[in-house]
C-alpha positions as CSV (number, residue, x, y, z in Angstrom):
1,X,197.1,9.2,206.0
2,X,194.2,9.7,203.7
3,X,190.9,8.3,205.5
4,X,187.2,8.3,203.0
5,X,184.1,7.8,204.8
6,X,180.7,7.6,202.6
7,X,177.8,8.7,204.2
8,X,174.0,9.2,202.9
9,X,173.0,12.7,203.6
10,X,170.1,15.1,202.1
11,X,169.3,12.3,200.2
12,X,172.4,11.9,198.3
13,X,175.6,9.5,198.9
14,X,178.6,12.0,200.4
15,X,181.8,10.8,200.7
16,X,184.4,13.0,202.8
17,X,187.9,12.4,202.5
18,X,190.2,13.7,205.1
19,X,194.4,13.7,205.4
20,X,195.4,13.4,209.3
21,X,198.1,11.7,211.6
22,X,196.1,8.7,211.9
23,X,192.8,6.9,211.6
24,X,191.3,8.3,215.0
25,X,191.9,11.7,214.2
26,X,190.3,11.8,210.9
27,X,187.4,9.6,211.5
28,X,186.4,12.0,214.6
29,X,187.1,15.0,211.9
30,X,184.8,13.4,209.2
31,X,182.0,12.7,212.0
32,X,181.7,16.5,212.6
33,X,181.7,17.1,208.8
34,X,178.8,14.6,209.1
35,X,176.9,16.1,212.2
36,X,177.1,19.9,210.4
37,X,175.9,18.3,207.3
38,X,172.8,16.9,209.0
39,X,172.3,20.3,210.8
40,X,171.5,21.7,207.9
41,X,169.4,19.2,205.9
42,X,167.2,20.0,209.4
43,X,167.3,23.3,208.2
44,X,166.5,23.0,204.8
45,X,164.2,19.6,204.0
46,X,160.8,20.2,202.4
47,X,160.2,16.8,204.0
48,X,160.1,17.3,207.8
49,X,157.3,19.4,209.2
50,X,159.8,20.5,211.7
51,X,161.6,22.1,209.3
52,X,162.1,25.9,208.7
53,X,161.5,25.7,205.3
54,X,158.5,23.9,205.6
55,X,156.9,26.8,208.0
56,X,157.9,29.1,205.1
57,X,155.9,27.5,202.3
58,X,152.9,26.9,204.8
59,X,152.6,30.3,205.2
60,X,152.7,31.5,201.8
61,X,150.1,34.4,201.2
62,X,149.5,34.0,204.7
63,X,151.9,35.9,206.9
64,X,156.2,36.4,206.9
65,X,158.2,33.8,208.9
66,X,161.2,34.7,210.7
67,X,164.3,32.8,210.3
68,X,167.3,31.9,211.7
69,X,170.0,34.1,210.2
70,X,172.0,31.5,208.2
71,X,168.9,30.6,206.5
72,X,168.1,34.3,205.6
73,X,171.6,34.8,204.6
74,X,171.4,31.6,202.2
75,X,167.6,32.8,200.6
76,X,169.2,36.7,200.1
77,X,172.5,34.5,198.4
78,X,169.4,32.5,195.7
79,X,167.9,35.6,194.8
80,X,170.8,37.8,193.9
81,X,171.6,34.7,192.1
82,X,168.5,34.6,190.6
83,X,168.4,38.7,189.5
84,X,172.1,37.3,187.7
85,X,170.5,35.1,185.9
86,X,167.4,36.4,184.9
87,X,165.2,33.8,186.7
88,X,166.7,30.8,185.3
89,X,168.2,29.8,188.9
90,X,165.3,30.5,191.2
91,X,164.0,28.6,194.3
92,X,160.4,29.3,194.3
93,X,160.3,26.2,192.2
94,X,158.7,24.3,194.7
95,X,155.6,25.1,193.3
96,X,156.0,22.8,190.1
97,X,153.4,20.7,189.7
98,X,154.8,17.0,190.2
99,X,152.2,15.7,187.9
100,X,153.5,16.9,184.9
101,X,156.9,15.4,185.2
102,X,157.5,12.2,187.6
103,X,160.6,11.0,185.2
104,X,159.3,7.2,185.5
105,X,158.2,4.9,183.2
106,X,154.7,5.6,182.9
107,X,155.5,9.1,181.3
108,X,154.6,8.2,177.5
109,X,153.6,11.8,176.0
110,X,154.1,15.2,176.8
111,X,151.6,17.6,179.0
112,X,150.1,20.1,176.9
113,X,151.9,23.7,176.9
114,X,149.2,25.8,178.1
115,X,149.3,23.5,181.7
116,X,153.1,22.9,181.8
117,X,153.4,27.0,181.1
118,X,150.2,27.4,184.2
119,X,152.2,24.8,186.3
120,X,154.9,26.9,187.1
121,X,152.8,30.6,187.5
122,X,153.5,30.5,191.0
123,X,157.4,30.0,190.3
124,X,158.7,34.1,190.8
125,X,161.5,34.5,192.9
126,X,160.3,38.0,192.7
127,X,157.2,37.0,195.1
128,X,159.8,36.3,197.9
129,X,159.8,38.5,199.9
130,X,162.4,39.5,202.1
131,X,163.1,41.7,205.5
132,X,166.0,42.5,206.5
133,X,165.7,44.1,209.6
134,X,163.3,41.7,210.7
135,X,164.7,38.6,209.2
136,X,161.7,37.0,207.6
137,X,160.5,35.6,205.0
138,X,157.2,35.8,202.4
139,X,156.0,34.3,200.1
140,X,153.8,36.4,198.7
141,X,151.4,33.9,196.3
142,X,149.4,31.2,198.3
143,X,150.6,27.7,196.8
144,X,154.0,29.2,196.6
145,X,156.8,26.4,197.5
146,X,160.7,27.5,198.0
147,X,163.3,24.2,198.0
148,X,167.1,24.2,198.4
149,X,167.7,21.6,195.6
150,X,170.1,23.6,193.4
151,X,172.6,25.2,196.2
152,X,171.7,22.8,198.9
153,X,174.5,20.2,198.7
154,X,177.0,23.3,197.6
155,X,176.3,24.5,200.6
156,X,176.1,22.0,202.8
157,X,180.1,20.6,201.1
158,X,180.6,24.0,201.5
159,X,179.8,24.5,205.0
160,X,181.5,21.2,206.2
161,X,184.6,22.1,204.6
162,X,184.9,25.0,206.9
163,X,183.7,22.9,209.9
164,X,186.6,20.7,209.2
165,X,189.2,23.4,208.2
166,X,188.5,25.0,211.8
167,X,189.0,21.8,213.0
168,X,192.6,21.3,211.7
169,X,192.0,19.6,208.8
170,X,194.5,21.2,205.9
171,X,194.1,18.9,203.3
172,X,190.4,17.5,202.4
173,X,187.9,16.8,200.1
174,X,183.8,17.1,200.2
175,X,182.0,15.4,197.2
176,X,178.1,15.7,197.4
177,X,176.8,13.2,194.8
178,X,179.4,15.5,191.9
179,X,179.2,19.3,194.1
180,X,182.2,18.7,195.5
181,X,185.7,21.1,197.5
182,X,188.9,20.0,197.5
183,X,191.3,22.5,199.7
184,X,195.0,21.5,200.4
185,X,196.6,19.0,198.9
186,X,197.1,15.2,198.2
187,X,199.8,13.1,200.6
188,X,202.0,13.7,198.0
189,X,202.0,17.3,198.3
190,X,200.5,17.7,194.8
191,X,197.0,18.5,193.8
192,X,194.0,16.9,194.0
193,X,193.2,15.4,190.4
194,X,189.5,15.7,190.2
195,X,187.8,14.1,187.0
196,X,184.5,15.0,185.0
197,X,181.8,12.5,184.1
198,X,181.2,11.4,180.8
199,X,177.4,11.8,180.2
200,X,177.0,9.1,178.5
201,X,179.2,6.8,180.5
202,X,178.4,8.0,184.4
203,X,180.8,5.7,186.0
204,X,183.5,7.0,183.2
205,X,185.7,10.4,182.8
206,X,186.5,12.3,179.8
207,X,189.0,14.6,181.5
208,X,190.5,15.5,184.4
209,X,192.1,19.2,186.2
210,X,194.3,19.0,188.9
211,X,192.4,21.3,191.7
212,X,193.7,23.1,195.5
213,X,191.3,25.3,197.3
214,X,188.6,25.0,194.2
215,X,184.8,23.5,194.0
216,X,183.1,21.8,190.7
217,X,179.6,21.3,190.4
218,X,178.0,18.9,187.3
219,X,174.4,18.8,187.0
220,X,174.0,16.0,183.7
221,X,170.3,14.6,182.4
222,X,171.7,11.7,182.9
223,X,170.6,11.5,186.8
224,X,166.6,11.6,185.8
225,X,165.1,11.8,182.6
226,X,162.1,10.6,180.4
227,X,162.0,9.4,176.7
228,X,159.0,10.7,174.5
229,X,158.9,10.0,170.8
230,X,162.8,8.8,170.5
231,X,163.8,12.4,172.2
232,X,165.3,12.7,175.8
233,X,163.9,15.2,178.4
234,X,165.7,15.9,181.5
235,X,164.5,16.6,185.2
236,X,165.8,20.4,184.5
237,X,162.7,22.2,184.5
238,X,162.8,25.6,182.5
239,X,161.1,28.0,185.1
240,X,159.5,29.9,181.7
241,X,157.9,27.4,180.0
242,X,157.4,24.4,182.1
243,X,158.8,22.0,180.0
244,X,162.4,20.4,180.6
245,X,165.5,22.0,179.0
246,X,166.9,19.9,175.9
247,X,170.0,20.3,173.7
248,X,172.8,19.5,176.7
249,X,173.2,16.6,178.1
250,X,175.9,18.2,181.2
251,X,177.2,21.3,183.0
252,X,180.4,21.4,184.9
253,X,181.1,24.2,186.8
254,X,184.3,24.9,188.2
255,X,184.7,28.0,190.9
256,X,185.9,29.0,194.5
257,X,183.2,28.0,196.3
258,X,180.7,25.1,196.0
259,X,177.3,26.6,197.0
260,X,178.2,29.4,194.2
261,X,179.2,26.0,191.7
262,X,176.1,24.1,192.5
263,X,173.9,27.1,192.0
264,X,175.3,28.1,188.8
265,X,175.5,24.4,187.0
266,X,171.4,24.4,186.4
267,X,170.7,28.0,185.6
268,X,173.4,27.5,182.5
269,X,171.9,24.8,181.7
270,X,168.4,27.0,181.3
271,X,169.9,29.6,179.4
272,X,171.4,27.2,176.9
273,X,174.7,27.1,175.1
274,X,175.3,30.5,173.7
275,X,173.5,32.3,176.0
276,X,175.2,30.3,179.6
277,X,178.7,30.2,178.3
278,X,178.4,34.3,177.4
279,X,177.2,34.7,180.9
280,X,180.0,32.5,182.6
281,X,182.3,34.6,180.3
282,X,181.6,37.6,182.5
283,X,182.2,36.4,185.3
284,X,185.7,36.7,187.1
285,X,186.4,33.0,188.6
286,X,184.4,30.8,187.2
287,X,184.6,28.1,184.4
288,X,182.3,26.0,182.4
289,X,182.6,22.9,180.9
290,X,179.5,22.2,178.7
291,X,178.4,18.7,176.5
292,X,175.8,19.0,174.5
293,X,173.3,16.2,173.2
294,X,175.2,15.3,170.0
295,X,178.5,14.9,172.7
296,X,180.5,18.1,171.1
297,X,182.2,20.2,174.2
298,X,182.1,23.9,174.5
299,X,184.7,25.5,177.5
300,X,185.0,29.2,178.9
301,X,187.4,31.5,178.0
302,X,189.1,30.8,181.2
303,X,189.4,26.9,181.5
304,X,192.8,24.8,181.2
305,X,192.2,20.8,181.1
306,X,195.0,18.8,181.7
């Protein structure tokens, strides 16, 4: 049988869906899925003064922070991610200044450019600084702020997967708000059919791909986003400039593994058309699915939609 539970975690709806002998079995499964999933939220909230993550940024340009190992692991994980890509992933974002973009209502005009471009000086992934033999972590600027919010759920769908897989379960899926792994397959014995959101229509697909062992990430300005003079700007934040990236409206990534999906859906979306889909291009895996703003689709060498 095929059991779904949906669950609210890192402050986004989850829903786990597990195949099993009977109800029993899979709801126990799903409730350790759950329990790893809030394990690491502990881990990696910038809300909670308990938090690891927290004691990292309140020690910026005051003095390294050892970690617990997975966390180190993960941080070492963003920045070769970030050397990849140049800086457009990169988690020293945490610095942003929230004034300048709080995608409500009240936003009517845009900041000026010298402040949005001053409002993200601190943002450097080169600035964190990392030990390996002593496992800690500096961030070398005072006001300095790391956050997990573009590999966080990939790795937390990521990390319950495997949580359920060594617990027996063969045939599941982990969907984190759209970051979502599918391994095994359906109660059918065919594939999971997984489909991708039409921008412009959220609760609507334009296609579909039949998936096994596979993880797609989508990050759309669809989520959060502010109009200014009849043009839309999204809550993707271009670590350069300051000001949010235009021209795409959504980013599907499709690869082995959902941290590495959910950390590559935003930095395309920085680079931009040409430049993200040559970069996916090189890479051996991985497939791209973008739409941009006037709703025309653009797909890497390696994709095959049903």
């Amino acid at each position: 049988m095929l059991l779904k539970k949906v669950e609210k975690l890192m402050g986004n709806r989850f829903e786990i869906s597990v195949i099993g002998a009977d109800e029993n079995w899979c709801s126990d499964k799903i409730n350790l899925a759950i329990q790893e999933i809030k394990r690491i939220e502990k881990l990696l909230t910038t809300f909670s003064n308990e938090s690891i993550t927290y004691q990292i940024n309140e020690n910026a340009g005051i003095k390294p922070v050892v970690v617990p190992e997975e966390v180190f692991n993960l941080i070492q994980r963003c920045q070769m991610i970030s050397q990849m890509t140049q800086g457009a992933f990169d988690i020293s974002y945490g610095g942003l200044d929230k004034k300048f973009w709080n995608f409500d209502t009240k936003m009517t005009s845009l900041p000026d450019p010298e402040l949005a471009k001053k409002s993200v000086a601190l943002i450097n992934y080169k600035n964190i600084l990392l030990d390996t033999e002593k496992k800690t972590i500096f961030l070398k600027n005072k006001g300095m702020r790391i956050g997990f919010g573009g590999i966080g759920k990939g790795y937390a769908a990521e990390m319950a997967k495997k949580k359920l897989i060594e617990n027996g379960v063969e045939s599941g899926i982990v969907n984190a708000s759209g970051d979502l792994c599918a391994w095994g397959n359906q109660e059918n014995g065919k594939n999971w059919t997984i489909g991708v959101a039409d921008p412009n229509h959220r609760n609507e697909i334009f296609s579909t791909f039949n998936i096994s062992n596979t993880a797609v990430a989508t990050s759309g300005n669809y989520e959060k986003f502010v109009m200014i003079g009849n043009k839309k700007y999204s809550h993707t934040i271009d670590p350069k400039t300051g000001f949010p990236v235009r021209g795409i409206k959504s980013v599907t990534i499709i690869a082995q593994n959902a941290e590495i999906a959910d950390a590559l859906a935003t930095p395309v979306t920085v680079m931009g058309i040409e430049v993200g889909m040559d970069f996916i291009n090189q890479l051996k895996h991985i497939g791209c699915i973008i739409i941009d703003d006037n709703d025309r689709k653009y797909f890497s060498k390696n994709i095959n939609l049903t």
